[in-house]
N, C-alpha and C positions, 0 to 999 in steps of 0.2 A: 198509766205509766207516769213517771214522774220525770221532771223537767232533768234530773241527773240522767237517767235513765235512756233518755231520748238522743240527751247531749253522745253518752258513751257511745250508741247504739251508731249515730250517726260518726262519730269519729271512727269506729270499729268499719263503717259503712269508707270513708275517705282511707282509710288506711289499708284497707281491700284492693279499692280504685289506684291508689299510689302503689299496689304491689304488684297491680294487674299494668300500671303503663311500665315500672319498671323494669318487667320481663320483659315489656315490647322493645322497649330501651336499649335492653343486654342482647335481645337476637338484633336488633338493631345496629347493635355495637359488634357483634360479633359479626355477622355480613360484612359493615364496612374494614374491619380487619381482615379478613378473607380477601375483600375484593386488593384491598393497599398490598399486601402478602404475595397477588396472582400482580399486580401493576410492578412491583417492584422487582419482582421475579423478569417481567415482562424488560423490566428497563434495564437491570442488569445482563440480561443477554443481549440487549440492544447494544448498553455498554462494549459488551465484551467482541461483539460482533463487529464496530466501528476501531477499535483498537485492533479488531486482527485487520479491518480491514487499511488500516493506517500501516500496518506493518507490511502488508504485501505491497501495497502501494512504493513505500519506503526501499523494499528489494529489489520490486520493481525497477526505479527508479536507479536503483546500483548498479543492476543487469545492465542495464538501458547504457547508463554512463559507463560500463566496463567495455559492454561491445563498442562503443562509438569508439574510446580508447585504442581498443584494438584493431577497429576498420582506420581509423587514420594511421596506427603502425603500418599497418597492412598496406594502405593506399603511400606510405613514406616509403617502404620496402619498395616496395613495386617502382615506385619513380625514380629510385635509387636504382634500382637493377638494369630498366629503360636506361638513363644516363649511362651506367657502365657499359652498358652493351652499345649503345651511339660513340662512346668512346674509343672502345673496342673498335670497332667497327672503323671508327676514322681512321685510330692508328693501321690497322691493318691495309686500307686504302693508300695511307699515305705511305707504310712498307713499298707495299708493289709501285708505288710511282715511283720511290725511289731507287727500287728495284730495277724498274726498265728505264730510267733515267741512267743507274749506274750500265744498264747492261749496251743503251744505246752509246753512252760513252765510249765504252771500250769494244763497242762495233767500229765506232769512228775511228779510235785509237788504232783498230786493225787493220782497219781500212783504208 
């Protein structure tokens, strides 16, 4: 064989070898594409998962402040009704004493 000969043989030889790592390269490549493809999938519902859960959180949080809103109406109402019925309640007190104040008077007056 001659020294061309040998040359070719062995480049044809390395040119084999570079086709054979490139294939391992390309599933290589193709795996970690796969695996990026399943992670970004993965993150994206993580994403999407952490934003619903910021939004319930957020509703939450209105509920929350709507009730309070309305237990201290509620708890105003109520204080409010108590007071009117303690006033109620005086005046009507005070009615009848002055009821039987007026009515001992005019015992006396007849008597």
């Amino acid at each position: 064989m001659t020294d061309y000969r040998r040359r070719a043989e062995s480049a044809e030889e390395h040119i084999h070898e570079l086709e054979e790592e490139n294939k391992g390269l390309d599933a290589e490549l193709t795996t970690t594409r796969r695996e990026l493809a399943v992670r970004n999938t993965a993150y994206e519902k993580l994403e999407k998962d952490a934003q619903e859960e910021r939004e319930l959180r957020m509703r939450a949080e209105n509920e929350n402040a709507e009730l309070r809103s309305q237990q201290q109406q509620n708890t105003a109402r109520s204080l409010l009704s108590i007071q009117q019925f303690e006033e109620q309640e005086r005046d009507g007190q005070k009615n009848e004493t002055e009821q039987e104040v007026g009515r001992e008077r005019r015992q006396d007056d007849e008597g």
